[in-house]
C-alpha positions as CSV (number, residue, x, y, z in Angstrom):
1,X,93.4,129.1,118.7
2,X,96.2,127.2,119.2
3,X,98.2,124.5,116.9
4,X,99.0,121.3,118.3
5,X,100.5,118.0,118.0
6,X,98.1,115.4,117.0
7,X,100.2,113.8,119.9
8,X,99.1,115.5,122.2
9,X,95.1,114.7,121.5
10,X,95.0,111.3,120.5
11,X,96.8,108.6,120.8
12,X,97.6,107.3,117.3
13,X,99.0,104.2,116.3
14,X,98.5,101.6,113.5
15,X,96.1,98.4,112.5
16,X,98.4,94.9,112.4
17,X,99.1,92.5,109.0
18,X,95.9,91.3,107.9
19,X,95.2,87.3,108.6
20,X,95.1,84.7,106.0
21,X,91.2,84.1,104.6
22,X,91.0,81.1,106.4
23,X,91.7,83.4,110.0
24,X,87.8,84.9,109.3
25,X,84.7,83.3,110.7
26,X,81.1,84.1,110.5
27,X,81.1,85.5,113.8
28,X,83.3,88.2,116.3
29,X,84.4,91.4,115.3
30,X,85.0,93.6,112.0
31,X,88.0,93.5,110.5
32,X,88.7,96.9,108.4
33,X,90.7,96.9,105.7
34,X,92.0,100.0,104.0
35,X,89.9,99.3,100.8
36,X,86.9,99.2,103.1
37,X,87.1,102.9,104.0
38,X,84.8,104.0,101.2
39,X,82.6,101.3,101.5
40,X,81.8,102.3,105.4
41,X,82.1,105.9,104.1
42,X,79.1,105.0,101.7
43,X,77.1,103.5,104.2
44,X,78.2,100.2,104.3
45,X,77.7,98.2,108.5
46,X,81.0,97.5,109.7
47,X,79.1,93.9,110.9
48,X,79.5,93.2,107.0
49,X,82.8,93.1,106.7
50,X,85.2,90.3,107.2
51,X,84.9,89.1,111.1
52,X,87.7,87.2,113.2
53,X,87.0,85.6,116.6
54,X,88.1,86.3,119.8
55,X,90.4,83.2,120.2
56,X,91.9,84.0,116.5
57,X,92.5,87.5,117.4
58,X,94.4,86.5,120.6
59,X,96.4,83.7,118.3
60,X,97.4,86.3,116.0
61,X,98.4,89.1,118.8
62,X,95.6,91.5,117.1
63,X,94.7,94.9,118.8
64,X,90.6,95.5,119.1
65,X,90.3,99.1,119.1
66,X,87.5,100.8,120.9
67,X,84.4,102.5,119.2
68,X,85.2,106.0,118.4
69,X,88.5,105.7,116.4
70,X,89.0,107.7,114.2
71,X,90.7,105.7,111.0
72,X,92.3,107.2,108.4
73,X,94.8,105.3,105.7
74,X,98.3,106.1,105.8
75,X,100.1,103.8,102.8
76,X,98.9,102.8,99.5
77,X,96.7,104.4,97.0
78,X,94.2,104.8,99.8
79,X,96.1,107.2,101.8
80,X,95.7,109.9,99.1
81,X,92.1,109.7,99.0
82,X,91.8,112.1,102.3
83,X,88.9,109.3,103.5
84,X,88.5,110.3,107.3
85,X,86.4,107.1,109.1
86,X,85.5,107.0,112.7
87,X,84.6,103.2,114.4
88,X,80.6,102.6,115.1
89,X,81.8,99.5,117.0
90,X,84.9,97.9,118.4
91,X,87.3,96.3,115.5
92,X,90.8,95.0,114.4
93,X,92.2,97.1,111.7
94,X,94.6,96.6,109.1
95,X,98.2,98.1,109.2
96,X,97.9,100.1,106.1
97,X,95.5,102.6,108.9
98,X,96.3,104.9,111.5
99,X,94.1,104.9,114.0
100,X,93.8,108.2,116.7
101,X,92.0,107.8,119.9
102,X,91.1,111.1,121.2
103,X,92.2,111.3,124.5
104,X,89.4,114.0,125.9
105,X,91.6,117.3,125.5
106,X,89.5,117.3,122.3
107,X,86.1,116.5,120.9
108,X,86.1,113.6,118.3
109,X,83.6,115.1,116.1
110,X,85.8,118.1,115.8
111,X,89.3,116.5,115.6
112,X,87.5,114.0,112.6
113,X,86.6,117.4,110.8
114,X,89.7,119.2,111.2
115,X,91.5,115.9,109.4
116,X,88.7,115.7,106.6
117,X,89.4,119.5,106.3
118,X,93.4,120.1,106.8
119,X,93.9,115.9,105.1
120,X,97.2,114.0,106.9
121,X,97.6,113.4,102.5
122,X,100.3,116.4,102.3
123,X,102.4,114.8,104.4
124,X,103.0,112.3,101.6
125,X,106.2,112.8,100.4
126,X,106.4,110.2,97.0
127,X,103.1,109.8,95.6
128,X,104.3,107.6,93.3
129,X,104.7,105.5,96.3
130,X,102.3,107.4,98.8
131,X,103.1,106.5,102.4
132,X,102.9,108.6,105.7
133,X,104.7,107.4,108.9
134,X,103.1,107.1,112.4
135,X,106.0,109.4,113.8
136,X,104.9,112.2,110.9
137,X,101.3,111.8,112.0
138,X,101.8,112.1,115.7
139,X,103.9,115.4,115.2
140,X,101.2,116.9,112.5
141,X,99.8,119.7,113.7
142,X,96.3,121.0,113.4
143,X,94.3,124.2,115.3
144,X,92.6,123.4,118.3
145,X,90.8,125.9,120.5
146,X,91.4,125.5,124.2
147,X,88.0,125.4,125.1
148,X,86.1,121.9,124.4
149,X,83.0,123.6,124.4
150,X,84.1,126.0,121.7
151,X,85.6,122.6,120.0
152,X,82.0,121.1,120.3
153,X,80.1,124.1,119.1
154,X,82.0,124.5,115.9
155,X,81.9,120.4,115.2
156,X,78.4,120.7,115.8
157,X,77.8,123.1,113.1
158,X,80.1,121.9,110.7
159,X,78.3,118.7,111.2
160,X,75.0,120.4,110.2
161,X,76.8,122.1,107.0
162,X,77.9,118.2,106.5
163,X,74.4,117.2,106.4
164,X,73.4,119.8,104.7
165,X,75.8,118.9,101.4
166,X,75.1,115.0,102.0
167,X,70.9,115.9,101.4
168,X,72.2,118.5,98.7
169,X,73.9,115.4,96.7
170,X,71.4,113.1,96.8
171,X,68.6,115.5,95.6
172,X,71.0,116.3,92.4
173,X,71.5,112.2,92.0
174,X,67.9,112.0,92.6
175,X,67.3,114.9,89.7
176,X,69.7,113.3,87.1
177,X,67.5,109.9,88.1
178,X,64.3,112.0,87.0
179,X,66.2,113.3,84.1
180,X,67.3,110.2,82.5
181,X,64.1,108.5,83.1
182,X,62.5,111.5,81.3
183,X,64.7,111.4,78.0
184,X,64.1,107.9,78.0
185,X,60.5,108.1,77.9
186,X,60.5,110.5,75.3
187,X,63.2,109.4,73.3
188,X,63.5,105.9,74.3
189,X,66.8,104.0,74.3
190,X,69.3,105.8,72.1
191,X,71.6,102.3,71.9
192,X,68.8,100.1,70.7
193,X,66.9,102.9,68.6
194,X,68.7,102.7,65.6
């Protein structure tokens, strides 16, 4: 397995300034925000977040970036909470995230678990003022095995052991759910049972 560039498997590049609130419409494409990571991460459409039009987007010189990006947030707060996104649909992103494009030498599934894994957050160098540079991203290096099949296969099971711990969590939310309602049942409401 060798180590390589993330240069050299994506192209990588940042979001633009976000547009004034008056820039948004009820219709066109997402706009992402850094602060919307989580939210998509929880489960949260893309189609709800803010939208700009075509013709705004043109006015304001934004880039739409294709389905498949892979977002990750590279200043702010944000960038030290490892959150690893990938696009469902075309959308304008803010400059606060790099985006990578895999460019086919590697799978996307794979490349978005190496970076959840090995997290682009130790390349901050101040986190009292976290930031990571596009030029420190690009040269970041991370293992890739030649093959794209052996790529694939490996994503593909991590992506089942992904799974896996996502079902795991929400039984244990689902048990503390059960628990709660239990105790209070029994016990009723310790803060009005005085």
């Amino acid at each position: 397995m060798n180590k390589v560039s993330l240069c050299t498997v994506a192209t990588v590049s940042a979001g633009q300034c976000a547009p004034s609130p008056h820039d948004f419409s009820k219709t066109g494409k997402p706009f992402v925000r850094a602060g919307s990571l989580e939210d998509l991460l929880s489960g949260k459409k893309e189609t709800d977040l803010e939208l700009i039009s075509e013709d705004t987007a043109k006015k304001l010189g934004l880039k739409l970036y294709p389905k498949g990006s892979i977002l990750i947030a590279k200043s702010g707060m944000s960038a030290t909470k490892n959150r690893v996104y990938v696009l469902r649909t075309p959308a304008y992103v803010v400059s606060h995230l790099a985006v990578l494009i895999p460019n086919g030498k590697i799978n996307a599934d794979y490349l978005r678990l190496v970076l959840k894994t090995l997290p682009l957050s130790v390349l901050i160098k101040d986190q009292a003022y976290p930031a990571i540079g596009i030029g420190e991203i690009q040269k970041y290096k991370i293992p890739v095995p030649e093959e794209i099949d052996d790529q694939a296969r490996i994503a593909k099971l991590l992506c089942k052991a992904e799974g896996l711990v996502a079902k795991r969590k929400q039984h244990l939310q689902q048990l503390d759910e059960l628990l709660r309602s239990v105790f209070l049942t029994m016990f009723g409401d310790p803060i009005t049972n005085f």
